[in-house]
Backbone and ligand atoms as CSV (ligand in chain L), in Angstrom:
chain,resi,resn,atom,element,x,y,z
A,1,UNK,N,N,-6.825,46.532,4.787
A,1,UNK,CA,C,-6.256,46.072,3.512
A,1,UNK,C,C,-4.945,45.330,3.742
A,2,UNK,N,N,-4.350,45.460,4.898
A,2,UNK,CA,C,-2.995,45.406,4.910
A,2,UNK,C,C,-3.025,43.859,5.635
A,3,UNK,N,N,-3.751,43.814,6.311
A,3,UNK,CA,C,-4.276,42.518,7.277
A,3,UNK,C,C,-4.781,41.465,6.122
A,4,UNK,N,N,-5.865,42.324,4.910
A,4,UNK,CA,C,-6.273,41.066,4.250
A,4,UNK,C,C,-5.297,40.502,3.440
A,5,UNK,N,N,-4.555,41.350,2.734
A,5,UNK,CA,C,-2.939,40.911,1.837
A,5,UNK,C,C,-1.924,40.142,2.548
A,6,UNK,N,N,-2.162,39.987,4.053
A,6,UNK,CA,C,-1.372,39.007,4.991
A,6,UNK,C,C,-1.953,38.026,5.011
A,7,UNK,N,N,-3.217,37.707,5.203
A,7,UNK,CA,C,-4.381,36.788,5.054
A,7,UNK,C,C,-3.846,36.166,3.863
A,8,UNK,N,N,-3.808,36.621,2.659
A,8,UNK,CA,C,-4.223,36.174,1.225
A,8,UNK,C,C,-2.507,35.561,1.167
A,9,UNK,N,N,-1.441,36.208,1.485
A,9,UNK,CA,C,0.078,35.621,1.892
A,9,UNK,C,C,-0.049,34.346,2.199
A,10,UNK,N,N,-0.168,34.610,3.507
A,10,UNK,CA,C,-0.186,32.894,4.569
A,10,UNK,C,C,-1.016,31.944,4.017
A,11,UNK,N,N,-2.102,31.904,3.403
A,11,UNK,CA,C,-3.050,31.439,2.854
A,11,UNK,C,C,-2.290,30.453,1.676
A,12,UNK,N,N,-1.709,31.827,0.689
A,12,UNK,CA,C,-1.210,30.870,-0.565
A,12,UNK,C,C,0.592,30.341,-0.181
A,13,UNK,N,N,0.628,30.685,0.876
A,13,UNK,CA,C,1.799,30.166,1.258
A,13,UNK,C,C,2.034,28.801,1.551
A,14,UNK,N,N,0.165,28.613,2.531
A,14,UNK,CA,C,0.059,27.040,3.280
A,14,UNK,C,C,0.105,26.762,1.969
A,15,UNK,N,N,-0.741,27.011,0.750
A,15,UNK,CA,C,-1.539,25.813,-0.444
A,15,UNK,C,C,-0.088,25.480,-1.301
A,16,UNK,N,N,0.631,26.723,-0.979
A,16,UNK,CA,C,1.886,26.007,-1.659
A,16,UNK,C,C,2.470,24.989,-0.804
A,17,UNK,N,N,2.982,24.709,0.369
A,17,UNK,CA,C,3.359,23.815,1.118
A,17,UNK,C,C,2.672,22.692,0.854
A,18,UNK,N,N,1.246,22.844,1.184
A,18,UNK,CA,C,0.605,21.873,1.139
A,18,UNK,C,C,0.684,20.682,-0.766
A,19,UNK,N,N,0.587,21.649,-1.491
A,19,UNK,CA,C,0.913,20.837,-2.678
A,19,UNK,C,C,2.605,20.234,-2.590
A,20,UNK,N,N,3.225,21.118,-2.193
A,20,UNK,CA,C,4.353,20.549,-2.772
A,20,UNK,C,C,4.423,19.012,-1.467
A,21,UNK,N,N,3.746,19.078,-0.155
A,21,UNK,CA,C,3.966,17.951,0.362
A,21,UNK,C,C,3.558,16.891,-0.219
A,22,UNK,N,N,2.085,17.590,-0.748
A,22,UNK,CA,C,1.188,16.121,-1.611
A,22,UNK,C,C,2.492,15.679,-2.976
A,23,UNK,N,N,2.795,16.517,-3.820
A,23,UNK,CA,C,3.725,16.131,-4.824
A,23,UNK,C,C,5.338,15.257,-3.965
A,24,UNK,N,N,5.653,15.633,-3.017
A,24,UNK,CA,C,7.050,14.710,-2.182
A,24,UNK,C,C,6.713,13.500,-1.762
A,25,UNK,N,N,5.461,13.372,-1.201
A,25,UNK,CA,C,4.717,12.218,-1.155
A,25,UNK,C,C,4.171,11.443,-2.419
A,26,UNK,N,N,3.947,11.543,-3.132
A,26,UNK,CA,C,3.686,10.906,-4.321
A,26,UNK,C,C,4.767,10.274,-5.171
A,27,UNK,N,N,5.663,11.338,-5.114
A,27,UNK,CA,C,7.152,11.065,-5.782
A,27,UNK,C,C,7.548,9.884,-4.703
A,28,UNK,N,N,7.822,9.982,-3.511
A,28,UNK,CA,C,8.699,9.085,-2.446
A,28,UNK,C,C,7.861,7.687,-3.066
A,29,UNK,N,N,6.557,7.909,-2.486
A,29,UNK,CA,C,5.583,6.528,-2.906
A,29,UNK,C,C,5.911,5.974,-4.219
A,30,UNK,N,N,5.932,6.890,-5.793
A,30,UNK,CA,C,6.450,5.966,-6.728
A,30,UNK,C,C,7.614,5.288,-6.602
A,31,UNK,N,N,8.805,5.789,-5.957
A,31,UNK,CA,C,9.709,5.517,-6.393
A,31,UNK,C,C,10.142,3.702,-5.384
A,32,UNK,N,N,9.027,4.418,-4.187
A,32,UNK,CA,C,9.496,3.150,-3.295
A,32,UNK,C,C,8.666,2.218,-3.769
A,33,UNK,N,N,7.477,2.502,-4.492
A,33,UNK,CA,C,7.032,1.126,-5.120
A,33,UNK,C,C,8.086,0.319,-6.660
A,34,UNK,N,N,8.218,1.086,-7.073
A,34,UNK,CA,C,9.247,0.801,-8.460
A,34,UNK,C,C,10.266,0.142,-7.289
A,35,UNK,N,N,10.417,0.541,-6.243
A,35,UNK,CA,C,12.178,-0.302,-5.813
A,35,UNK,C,C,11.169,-1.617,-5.683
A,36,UNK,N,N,10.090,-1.420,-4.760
A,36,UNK,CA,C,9.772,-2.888,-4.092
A,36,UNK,C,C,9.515,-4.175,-5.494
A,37,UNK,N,N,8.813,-3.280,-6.673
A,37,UNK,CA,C,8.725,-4.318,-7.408
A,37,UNK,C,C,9.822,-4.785,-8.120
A,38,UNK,N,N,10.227,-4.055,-8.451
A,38,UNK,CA,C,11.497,-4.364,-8.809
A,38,UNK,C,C,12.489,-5.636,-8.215
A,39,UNK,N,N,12.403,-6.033,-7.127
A,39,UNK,CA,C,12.964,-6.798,-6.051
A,39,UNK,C,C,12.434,-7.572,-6.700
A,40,UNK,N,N,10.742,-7.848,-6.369
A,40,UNK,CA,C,10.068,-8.974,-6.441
A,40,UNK,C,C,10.175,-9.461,-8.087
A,41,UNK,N,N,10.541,-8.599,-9.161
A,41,UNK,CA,C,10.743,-9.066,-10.374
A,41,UNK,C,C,12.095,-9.417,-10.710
A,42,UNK,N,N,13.196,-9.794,-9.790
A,42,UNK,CA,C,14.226,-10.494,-9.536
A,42,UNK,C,C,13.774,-11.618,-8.986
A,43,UNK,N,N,13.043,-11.970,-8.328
A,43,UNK,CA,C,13.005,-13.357,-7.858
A,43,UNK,C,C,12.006,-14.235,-8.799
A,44,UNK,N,N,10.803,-13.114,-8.999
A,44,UNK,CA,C,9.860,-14.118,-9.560
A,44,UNK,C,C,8.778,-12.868,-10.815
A,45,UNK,N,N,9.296,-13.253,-11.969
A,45,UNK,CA,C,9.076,-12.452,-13.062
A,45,UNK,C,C,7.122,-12.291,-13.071
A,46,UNK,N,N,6.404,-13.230,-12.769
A,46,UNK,CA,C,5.634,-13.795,-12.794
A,46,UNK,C,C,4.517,-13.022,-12.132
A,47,UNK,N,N,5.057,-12.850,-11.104
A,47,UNK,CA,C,3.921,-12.477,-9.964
A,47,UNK,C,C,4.397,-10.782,-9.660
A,48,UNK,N,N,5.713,-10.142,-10.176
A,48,UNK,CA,C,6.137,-8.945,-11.038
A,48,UNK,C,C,4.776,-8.318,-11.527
A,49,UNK,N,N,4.548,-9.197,-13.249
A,49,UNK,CA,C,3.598,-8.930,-13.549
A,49,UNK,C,C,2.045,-8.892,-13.095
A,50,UNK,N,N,2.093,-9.428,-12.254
A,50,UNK,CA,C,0.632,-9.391,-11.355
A,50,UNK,C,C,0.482,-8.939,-11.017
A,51,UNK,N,N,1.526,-8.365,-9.934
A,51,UNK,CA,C,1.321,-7.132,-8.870
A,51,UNK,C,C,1.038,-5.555,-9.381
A,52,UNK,N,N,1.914,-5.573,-10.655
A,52,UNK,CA,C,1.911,-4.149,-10.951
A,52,UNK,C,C,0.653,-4.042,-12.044
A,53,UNK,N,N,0.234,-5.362,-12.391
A,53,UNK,CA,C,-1.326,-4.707,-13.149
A,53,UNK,C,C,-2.940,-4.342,-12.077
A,54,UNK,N,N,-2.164,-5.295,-10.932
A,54,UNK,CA,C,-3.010,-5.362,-9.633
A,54,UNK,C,C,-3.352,-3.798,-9.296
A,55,UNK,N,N,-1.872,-3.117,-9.157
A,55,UNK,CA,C,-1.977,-2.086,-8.742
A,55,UNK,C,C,-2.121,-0.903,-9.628
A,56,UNK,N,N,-1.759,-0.870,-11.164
A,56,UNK,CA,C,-2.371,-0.295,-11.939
A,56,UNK,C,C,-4.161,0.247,-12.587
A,57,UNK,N,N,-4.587,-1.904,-12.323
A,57,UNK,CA,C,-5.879,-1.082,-11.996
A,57,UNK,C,C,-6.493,-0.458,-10.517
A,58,UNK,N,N,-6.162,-0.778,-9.486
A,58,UNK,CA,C,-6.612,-0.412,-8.215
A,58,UNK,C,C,-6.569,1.355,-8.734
A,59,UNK,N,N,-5.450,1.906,-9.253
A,59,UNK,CA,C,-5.252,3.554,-9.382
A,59,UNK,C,C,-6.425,3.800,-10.646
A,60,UNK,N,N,-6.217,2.943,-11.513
A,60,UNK,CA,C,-7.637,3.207,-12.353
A,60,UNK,C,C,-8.932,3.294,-12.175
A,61,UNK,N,N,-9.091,2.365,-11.546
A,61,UNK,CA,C,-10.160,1.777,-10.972
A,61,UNK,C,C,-10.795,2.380,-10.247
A,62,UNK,N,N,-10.313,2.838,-8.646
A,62,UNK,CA,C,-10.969,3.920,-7.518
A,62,UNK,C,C,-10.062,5.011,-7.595
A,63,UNK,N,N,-10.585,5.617,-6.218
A,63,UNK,CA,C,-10.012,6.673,-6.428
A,63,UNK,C,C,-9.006,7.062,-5.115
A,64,UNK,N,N,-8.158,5.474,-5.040
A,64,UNK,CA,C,-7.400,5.544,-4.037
A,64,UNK,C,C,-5.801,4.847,-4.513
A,65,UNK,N,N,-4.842,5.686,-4.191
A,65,UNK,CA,C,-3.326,5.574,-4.747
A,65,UNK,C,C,-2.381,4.305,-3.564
A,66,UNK,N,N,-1.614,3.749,-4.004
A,66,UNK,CA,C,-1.285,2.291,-3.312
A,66,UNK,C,C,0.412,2.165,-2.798
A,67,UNK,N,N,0.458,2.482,-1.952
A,67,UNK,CA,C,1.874,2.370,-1.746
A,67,UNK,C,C,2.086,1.346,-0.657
A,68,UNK,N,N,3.196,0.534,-1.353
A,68,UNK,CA,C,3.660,-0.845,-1.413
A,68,UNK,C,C,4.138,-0.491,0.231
A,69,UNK,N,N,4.291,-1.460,1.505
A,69,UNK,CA,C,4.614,-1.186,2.874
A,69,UNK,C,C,5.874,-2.290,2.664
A,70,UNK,N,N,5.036,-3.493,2.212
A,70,UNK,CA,C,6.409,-4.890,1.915
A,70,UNK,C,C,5.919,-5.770,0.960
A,71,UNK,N,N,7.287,-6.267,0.127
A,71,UNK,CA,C,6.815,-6.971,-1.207
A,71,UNK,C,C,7.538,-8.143,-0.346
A,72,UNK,N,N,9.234,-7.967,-1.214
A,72,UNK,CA,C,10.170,-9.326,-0.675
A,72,UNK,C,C,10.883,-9.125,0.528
A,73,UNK,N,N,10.699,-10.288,1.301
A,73,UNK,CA,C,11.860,-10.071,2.400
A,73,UNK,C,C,12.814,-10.904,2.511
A,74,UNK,N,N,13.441,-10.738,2.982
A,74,UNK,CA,C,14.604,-11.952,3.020
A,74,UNK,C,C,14.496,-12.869,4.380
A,75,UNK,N,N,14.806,-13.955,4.630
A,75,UNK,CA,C,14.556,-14.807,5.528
A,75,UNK,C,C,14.560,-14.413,7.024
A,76,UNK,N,N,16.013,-13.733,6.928
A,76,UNK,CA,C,16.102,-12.963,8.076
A,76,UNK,C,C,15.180,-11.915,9.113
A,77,UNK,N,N,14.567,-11.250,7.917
A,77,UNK,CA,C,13.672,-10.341,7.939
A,77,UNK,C,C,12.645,-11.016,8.502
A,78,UNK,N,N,11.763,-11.886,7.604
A,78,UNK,CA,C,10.438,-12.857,8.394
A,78,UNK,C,C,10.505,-13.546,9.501
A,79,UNK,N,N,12.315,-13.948,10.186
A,79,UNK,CA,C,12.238,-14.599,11.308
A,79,UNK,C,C,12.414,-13.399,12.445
A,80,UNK,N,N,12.800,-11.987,11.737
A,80,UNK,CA,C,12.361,-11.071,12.974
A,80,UNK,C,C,10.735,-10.832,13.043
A,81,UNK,N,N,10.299,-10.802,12.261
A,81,UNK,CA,C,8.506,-10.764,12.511
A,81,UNK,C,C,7.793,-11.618,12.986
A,82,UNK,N,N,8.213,-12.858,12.949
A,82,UNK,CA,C,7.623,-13.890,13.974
A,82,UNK,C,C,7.985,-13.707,15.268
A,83,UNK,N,N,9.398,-13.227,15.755
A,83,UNK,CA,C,10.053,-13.197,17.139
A,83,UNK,C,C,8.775,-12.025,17.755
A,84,UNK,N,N,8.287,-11.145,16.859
A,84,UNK,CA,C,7.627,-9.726,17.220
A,84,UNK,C,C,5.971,-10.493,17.368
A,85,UNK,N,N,5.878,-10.877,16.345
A,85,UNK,CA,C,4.435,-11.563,16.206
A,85,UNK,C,C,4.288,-12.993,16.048
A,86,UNK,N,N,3.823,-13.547,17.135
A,86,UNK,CA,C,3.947,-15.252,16.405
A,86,UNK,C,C,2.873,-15.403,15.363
A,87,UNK,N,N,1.780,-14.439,15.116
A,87,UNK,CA,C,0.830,-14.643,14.048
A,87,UNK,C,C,1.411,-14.232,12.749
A,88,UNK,N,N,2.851,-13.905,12.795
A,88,UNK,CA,C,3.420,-14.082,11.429
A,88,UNK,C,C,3.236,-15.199,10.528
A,89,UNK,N,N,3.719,-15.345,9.401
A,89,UNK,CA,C,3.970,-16.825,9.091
A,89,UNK,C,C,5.524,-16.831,9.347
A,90,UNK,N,N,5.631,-18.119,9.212
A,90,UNK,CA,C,6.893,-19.076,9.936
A,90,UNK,C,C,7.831,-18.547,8.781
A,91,UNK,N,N,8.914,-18.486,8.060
A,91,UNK,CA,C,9.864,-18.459,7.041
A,91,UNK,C,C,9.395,-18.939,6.066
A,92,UNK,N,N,9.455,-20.589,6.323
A,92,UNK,CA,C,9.048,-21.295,4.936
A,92,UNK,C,C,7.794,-21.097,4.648
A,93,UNK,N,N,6.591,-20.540,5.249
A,93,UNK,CA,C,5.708,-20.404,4.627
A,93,UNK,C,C,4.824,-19.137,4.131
A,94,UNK,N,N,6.009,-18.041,4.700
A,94,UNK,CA,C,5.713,-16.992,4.149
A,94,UNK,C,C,5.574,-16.665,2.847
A,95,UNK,N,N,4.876,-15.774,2.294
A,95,UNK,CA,C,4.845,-15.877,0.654
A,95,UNK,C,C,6.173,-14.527,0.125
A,96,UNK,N,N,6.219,-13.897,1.310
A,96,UNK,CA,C,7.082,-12.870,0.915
A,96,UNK,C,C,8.367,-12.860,0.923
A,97,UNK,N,N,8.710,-14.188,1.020
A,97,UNK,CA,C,9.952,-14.677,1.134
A,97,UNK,C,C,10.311,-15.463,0.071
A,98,UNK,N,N,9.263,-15.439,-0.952
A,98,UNK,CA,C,9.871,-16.154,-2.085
A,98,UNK,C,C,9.031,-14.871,-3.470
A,99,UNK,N,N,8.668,-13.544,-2.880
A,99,UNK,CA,C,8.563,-12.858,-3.544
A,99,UNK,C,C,7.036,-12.472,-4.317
A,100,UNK,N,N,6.091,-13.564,-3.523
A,100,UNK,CA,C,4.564,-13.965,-4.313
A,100,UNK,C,C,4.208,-13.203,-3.580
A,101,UNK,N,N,4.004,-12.050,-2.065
A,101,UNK,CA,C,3.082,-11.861,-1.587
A,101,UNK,C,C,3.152,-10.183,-1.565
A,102,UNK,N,N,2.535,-8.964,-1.297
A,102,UNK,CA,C,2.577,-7.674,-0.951
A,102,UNK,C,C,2.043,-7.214,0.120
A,103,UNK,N,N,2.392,-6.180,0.704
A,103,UNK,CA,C,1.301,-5.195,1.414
A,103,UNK,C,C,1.141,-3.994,1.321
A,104,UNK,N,N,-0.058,-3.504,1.720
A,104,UNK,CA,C,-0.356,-2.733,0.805
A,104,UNK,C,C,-1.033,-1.785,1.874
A,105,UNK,N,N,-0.895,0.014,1.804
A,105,UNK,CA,C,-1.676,1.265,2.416
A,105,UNK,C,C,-1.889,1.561,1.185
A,106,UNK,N,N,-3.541,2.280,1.403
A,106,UNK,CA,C,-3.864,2.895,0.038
A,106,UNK,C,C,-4.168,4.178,0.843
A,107,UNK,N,N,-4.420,5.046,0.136
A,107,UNK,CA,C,-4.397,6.663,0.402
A,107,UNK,C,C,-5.193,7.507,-0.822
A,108,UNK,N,N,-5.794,8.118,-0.053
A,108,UNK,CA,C,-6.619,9.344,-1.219
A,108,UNK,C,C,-7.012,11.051,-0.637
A,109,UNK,N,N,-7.109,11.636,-1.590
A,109,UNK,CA,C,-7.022,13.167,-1.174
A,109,UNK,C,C,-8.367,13.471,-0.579
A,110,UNK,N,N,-8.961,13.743,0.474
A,110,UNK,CA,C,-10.308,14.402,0.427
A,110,UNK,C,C,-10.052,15.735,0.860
A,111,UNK,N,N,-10.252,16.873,-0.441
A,111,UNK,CA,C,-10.326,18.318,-0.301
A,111,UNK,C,C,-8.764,18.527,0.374
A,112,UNK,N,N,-8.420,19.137,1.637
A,112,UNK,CA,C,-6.798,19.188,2.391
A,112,UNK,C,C,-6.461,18.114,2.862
A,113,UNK,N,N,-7.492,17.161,3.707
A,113,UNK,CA,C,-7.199,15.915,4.098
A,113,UNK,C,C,-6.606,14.895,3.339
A,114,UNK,N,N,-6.159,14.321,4.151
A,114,UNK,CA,C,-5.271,12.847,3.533
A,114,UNK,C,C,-5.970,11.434,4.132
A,115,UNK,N,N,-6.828,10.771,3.189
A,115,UNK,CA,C,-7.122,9.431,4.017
A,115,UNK,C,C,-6.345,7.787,3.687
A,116,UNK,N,N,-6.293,7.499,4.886
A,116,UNK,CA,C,-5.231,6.545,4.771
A,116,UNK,C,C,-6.134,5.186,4.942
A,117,UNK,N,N,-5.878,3.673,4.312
A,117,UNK,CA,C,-6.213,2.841,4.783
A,117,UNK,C,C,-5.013,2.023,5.013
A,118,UNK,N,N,-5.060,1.335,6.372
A,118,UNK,CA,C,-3.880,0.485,6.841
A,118,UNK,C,C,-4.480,-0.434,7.482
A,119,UNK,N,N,-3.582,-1.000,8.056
A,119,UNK,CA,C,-3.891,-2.556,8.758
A,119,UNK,C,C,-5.005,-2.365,9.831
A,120,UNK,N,N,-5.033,-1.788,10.533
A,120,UNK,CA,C,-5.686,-1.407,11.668
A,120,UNK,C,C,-7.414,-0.682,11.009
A,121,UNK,N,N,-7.377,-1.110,9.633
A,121,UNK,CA,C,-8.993,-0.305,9.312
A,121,UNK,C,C,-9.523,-1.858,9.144
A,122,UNK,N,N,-11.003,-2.191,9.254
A,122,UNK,CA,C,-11.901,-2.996,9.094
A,122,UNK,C,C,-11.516,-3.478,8.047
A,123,UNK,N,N,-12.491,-4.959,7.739
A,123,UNK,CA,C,-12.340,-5.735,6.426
A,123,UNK,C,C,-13.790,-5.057,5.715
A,124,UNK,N,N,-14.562,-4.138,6.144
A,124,UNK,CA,C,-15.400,-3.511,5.576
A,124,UNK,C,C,-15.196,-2.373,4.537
A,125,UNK,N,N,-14.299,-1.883,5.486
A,125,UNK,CA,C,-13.351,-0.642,5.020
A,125,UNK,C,C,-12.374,-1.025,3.794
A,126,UNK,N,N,-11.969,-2.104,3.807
A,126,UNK,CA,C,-11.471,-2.161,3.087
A,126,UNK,C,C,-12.085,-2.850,1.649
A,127,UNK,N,N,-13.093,-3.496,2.020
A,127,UNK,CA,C,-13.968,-4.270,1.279
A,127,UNK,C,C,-14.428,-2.997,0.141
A,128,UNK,N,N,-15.065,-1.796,1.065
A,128,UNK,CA,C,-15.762,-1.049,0.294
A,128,UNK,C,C,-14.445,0.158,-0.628
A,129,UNK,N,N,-12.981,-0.204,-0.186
A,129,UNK,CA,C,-12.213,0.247,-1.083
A,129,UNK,C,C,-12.370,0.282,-2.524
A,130,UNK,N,N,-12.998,-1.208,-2.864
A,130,UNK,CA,C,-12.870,-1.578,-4.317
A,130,UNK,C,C,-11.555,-2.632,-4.181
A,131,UNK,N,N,-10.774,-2.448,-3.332
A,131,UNK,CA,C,-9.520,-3.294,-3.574
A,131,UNK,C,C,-9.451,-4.746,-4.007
A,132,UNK,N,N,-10.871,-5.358,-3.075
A,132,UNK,CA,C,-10.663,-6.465,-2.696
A,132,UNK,C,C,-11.404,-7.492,-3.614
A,133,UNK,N,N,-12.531,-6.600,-4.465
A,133,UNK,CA,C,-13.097,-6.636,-5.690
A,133,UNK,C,C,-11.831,-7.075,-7.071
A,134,UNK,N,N,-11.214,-6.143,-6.734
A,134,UNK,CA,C,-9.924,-6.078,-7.957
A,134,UNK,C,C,-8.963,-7.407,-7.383
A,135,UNK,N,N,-8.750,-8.109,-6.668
A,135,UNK,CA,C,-7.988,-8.786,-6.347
A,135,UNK,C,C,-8.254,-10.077,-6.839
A,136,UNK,N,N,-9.674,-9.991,-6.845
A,136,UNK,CA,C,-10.243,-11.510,-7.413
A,136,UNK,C,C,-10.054,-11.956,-8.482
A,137,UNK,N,N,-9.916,-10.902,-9.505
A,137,UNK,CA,C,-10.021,-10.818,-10.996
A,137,UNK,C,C,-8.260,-11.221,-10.862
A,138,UNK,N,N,-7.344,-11.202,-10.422
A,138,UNK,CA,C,-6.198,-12.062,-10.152
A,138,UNK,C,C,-6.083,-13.721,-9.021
A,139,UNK,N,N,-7.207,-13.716,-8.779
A,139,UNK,CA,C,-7.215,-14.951,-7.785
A,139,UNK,C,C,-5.871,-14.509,-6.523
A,140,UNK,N,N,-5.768,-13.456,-6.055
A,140,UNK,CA,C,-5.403,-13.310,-4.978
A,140,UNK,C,C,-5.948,-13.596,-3.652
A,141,UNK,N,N,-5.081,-14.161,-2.832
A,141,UNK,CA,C,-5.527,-14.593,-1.821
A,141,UNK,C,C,-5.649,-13.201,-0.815
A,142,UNK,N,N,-6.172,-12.977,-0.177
A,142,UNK,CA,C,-6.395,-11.637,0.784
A,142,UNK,C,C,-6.273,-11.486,2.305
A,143,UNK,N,N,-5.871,-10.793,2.755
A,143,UNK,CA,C,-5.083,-11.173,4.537
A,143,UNK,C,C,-6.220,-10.980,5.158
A,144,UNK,N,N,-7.613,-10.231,4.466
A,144,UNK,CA,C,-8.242,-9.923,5.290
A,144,UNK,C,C,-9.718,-11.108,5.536
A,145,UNK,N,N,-9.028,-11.794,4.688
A,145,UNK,CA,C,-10.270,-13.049,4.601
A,145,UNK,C,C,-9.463,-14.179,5.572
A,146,UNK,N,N,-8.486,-14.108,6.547
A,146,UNK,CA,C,-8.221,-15.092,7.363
A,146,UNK,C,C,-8.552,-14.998,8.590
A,147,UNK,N,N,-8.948,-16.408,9.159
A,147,UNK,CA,C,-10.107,-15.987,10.552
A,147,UNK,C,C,-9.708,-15.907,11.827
A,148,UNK,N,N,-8.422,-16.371,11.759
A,148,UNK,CA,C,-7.506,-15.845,13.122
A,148,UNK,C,C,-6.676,-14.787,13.353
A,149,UNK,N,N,-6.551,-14.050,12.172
A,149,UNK,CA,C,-5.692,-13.055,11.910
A,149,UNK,C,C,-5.879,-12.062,11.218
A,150,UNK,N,N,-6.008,-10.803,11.316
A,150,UNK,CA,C,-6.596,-9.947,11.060
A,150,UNK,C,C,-5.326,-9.182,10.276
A,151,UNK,N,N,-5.104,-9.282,8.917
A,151,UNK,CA,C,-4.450,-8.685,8.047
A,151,UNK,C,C,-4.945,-7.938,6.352
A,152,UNK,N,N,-5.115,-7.219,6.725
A,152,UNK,CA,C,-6.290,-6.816,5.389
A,152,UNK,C,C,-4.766,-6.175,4.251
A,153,UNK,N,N,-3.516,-5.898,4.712
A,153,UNK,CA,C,-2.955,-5.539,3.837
A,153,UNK,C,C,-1.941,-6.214,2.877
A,154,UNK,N,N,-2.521,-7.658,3.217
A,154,UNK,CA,C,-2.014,-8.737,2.358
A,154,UNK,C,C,-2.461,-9.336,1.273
A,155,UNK,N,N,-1.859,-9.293,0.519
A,155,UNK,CA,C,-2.368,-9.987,-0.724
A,155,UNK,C,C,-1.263,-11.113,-1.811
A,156,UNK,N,N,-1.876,-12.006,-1.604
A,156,UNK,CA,C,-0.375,-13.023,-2.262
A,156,UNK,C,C,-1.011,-13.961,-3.514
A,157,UNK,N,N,-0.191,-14.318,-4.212
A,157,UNK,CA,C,-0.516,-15.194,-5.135
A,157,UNK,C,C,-0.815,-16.698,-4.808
A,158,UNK,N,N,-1.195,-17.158,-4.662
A,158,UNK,CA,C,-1.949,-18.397,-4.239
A,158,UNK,C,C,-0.704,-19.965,-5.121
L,1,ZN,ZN,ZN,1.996,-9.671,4.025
């Protein structure tokens, strides 16, 4: 008896941990998406509104939650990502440098697990997100439809 009431302890001890990580994570993710758009609705009111109905329905829509990796950067910023990657884009033709473009990890609960989609998953994988479905209905352009470069977590306004 004494063993199973230790059992039944540790048990609701993990599920508490475990929620309250899922709830710190959720909170961090809203708040860092509200900063990122926020940015991008200083530069360009426009594509503000795009992004956040983009990503409003994506949470409606499936059953996978979207947290923003990079909206705007500043010049500086994109000419360190080319020095890292020359398959960046160049400054001037980055879209995230004038505030039109995002990227994007989506994430969903299965049972304790946490599944993540990021750059490094297929354009299948991501295809069968639903994401890329929802993107069209904005005429977004998609990172993962370019044929030298393999970026599925891009999405910019055209
Ligand atoms: Zn991007």
């Amino acid at each position: 008896m004494k063993r199973l009431k230790l059992a039944i302890g540790i048990a609701a001890t993990a599920f508490v941990l475990w929620l309250l990580i899922g709830v710190g994570l959720w909170v961090k993710v809203k708040i860092n998406n509200w900063q990122k758009l926020s940015e991008i609705e200083d530069v360009d009111a426009n594509s503000y509104r795009v992004f956040s109905k983009f990503i409003d329905d994506i949470e409606a829509q499936t059953d996978w939650s979207v947290e923003i990796i990079s909206g705007l950067r500043s010049k500086e910023k994109q000419r360190e990502l080319l020095k890292e990657n020359a398959k960046n884009a160049s400054v001037d033709k980055s879209r995230h440098v004038k505030g039109r473009a995002i990227d994007i990890n989506l994430y969903k609960n299965n049972w304790l697990h946490r599944i993540w989609l990021k750059k490094f998953n297929s354009r299948r994988d991501w295809q069968n997100s639903g994401v890329v479905r929802i993107s069209t209905k904005y005429n977004l352009l998609w990172g993962g439809s370019y044929r030298n470069y393999h970026d599925p977590v891009h999405f910019e306004i055209r």
